[in-house]
C-alpha positions, 0 to 999 in steps of 0.5 A: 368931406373926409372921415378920417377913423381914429388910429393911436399908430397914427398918432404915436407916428414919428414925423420929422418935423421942425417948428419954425414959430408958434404962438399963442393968441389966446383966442376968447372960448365959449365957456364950457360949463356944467350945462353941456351934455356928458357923455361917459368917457367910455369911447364906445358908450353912449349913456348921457348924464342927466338929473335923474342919472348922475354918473360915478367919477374917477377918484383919480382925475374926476373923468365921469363914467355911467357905472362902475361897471364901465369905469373899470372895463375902460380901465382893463382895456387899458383905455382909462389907465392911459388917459388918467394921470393925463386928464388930472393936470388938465384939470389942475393946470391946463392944457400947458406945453408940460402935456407935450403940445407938439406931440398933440399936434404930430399925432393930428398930422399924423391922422391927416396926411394921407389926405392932406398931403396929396391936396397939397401936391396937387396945388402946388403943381397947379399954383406954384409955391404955397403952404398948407393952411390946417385950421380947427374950429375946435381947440388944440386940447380937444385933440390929446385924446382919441376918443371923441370927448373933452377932458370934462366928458362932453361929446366933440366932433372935431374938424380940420380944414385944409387950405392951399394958400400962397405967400400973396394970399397970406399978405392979402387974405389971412393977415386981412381976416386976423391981423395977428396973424401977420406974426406968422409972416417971416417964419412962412418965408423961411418955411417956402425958402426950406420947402422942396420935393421932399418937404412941406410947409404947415401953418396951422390954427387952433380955436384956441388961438395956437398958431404955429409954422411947421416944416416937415417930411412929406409923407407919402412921398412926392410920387404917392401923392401925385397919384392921389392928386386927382382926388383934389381937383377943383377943391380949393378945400377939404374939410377932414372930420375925425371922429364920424361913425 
């Protein structure tokens, strides 16, 4: 288990990467009501909102803060002011590909890669040709900010789990366990048929059921990773947590 510290350089990092497929499966998501905890969306406050203390709200986009007081330093620290106009049309129209999805998903490889990466090397010189499997259980929007909030204010821990998988084992174990994701197939074979010393291939999976087969630029390079390697031994996975203190 990785804690993996938040970092927006990581995020705003340009990965050359190509989109072989995506795809959305629009998986069934626990409904997320006015019953979950709130947290003020200030990263560094902890004050919860409850029925005794009720929260004041941003005329702009409705994000929820536990005073005035921290609405406004969130916004001269430039945190709030970022995240505003971006929290309003998630809230009228959805985490939808106008919110720059892709970029959502470089900015989670980004923060990973350091340690994903060298897992990767490490199967593939052990098992042969394979991709890297990188599966959330929380979904895709939860990642558009860094801080550890849902774009209604409630507290995320948010998770990856890496897993090296070969085309076999894809045929035999991922498309057995969801057989939507035999969709996947043929753009992982052209990913493999694209994948070489300076390149990997990615699929990756969202709780909300978005799939997508990624090529991209390994990053470390081939000679960082394989000295990282060693970290890996014996771990058929690694589970990545980015919001720990």
């Amino acid at each position: 288990r990785h804690h993996i510290m938040s970092a927006e350089g990581e995020r705003r990092g340009e990965l050359a990467c190509k989109w072989e497929w995506e795809e959305d499966l629009m998986y069934a998501l626990p409904a997320r009501g006015a019953a979950a905890e709130t947290k003020c969306m200030r990263a560094s406050c902890r004050e919860r909102e409850c029925e005794d203390r009720k929260f004041a709200v941003c005329a702009k986009c409705g994000a929820k803060f536990c005073s005035r007081d921290c609405l406004v330093v969130d916004w001269k620290e430039g945190v709030h002011k970022r995240m505003c106009g971006s929290l309003r049309r998630l809230r009228e129209t959805g985490f939808e590909r106008s919110l720059k999805r892709e970029t959502v998903v470089r900015g989670v490889i980004g923060r990973v890669r350091f340690y994903v990466f060298p897992f990767l090397v490490h199967h593939r010189d052990d098992r042969g040709p394979g991709v890297l499997f990188l599966q959330s259980p929380q979904p895709l929007e939860d990642f558009f900010f860094d801080p550890p909030v849902t774009s209604r204010g409630h507290p995320v821990s948010r998770q990856i789990f890496a897993t090296f998988v070969t085309i076999t084992e894809f045929d035999t174990e991922i498309t057995a366990g969801d057989f939507e994701m035999a969709l996947a197939g043929a753009a992982l074979k052209r990913g493999l048929a694209q994948t070489d010393d300076t390149k990997a291939t990615l699929l990756l999976r969202f709780r909300c059921g978005y799939v997508a087969v990624i090529v991209l630029t390994l990053l470390p390079d081939l000679a960082v990773c394989r000295k990282l390697a060693s970290d890996y031994r014996g771990k058929s996975q690694i589970q990545l947590n980015l919001d720990e203190t």
